[in-house]
Every structure is written in structure tokens, then in C-alpha cells.
N, C-alpha and C positions, 0 to 999 in steps of 0.2 A: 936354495933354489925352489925346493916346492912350495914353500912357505908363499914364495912374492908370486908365484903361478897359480896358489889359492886365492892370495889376495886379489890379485888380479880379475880372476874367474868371479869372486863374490861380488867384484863392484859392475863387475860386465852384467851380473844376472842382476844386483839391485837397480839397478840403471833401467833394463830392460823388462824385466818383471812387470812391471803394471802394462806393458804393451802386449804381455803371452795371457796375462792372465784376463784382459777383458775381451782379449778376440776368443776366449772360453766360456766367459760369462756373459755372451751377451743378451741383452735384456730384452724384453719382447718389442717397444716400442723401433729398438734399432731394427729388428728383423723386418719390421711390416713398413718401415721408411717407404719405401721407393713406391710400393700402393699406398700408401697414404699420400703422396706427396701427387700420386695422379689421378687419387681420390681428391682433392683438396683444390688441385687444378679445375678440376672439371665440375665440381660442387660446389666449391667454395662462397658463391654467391649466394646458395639456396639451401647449402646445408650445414649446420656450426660440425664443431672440429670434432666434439663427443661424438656424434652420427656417424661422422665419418672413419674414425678411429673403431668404433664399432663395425662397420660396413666391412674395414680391413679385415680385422679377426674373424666375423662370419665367413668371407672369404676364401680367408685360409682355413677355417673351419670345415668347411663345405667340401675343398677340395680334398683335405687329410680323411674325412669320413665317409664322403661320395655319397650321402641319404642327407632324408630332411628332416629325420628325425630328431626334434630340438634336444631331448638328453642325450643324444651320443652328441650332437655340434656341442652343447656344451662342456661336454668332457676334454673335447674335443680343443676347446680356446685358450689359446696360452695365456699365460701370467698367473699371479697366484692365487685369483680367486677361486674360493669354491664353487664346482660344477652347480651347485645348486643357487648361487649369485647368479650364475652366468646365462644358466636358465630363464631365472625371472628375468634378467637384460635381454633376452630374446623373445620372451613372452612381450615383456613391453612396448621394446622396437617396432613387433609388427605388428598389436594391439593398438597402438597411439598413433604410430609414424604413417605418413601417406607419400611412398614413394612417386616421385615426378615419372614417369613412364617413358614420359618423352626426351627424358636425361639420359636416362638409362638406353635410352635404343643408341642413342647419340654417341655415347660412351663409348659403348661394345661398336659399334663404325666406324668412329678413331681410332681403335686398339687395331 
């Protein structure tokens, strides 16, 4: 009787297992979904997907750190790059990039 209540248990948990274990591992891209996807909405015409994808993580950067200081947001970005990647991606963003002004007010009066 324990034996087939073992077997049982192992094929209920192989079965299930990749469903526990990626609502544990989830990956950055899945987290930041839902701002991306009304970053993308709302940009999409004027800004490529990398901008935006980046846009996201500042984002969430910003709010986990609550300063502007770009080595703490960096530290501060999830996925696995190193802080010091993610610095120079911040340095660059807003070295290169010219944010539309008038997207952005537009934006934040939709939300």
C-alpha cells in the first residue's frame, strides 16, 4: 500500500513540478510584463522595444531605491547583469536618448 501511495505522490509531483518551480524562478522579463506591455502601448510607435524594456527596469529601479542616484538604480536592476553594465546602460540612455516630453505627460494622464 505505501509503495503505490509513493508512486503515486512521485508522478503527482513530476507532473506538477515545472509548474512550482517556475512560479519560483521567475525571470525578470515575466515580472516587468504588464509595464512593459503599457510601455509599448503607449511608445510603441516612437520608441524600439530595447528603450522600452529599459524604461521598465528604471522604473522599477527607481521605485525599490527612491533616489536618482545612478549606482544605487543600478544595483538596484534586476537580471544578471553586473551593476557596473547597468550603470553604463543608464549613463547612455540619458547621454544619447531624447525623451518626447509630450509622451510622457500623456502617459502619466492615462494612468
Amino acid at each position: 500500500m505505501f509503495y503505490k501511495d509513493r508512486a503515486l505522490l512521485i508522478s503527482i509531483l513530476e507532473k506538477n513540478l515545472p509548474k512550482f518551480t517556475q512560479a519560483m524562478t521567475t525571470k525578470v522579463p515575466d515580472k516587468n510584463t504588464k509595464l512593459i506591455a503599457i510601455l509599448h502601448h503607449h511608445f510603441g510607435g516612437n520608441m524600439n522595444l530595447a528603450r522600452i524594456k529599459f524604461l521598465a527596469l528604471f522604473i522599477c529601479a527607481l521605485c525599490k531605491v527612491q533616489t536618482v542616484d545612478f549606482e544605487k538604480l543600478a544595483v538596484a536592476f534586476e537580471g544578471g547583469s553586473k551593476s557596473e553594465s547597468s550603470l553604463r546602460r543608464i549613463q547612455r540612455f540619458i547621454a544619447d536618448y531624447k525623451l518626447n516630453t509630450d509622451l510622457i505627460a500623456q502617459l502619466i494622464f492615462k494612468l
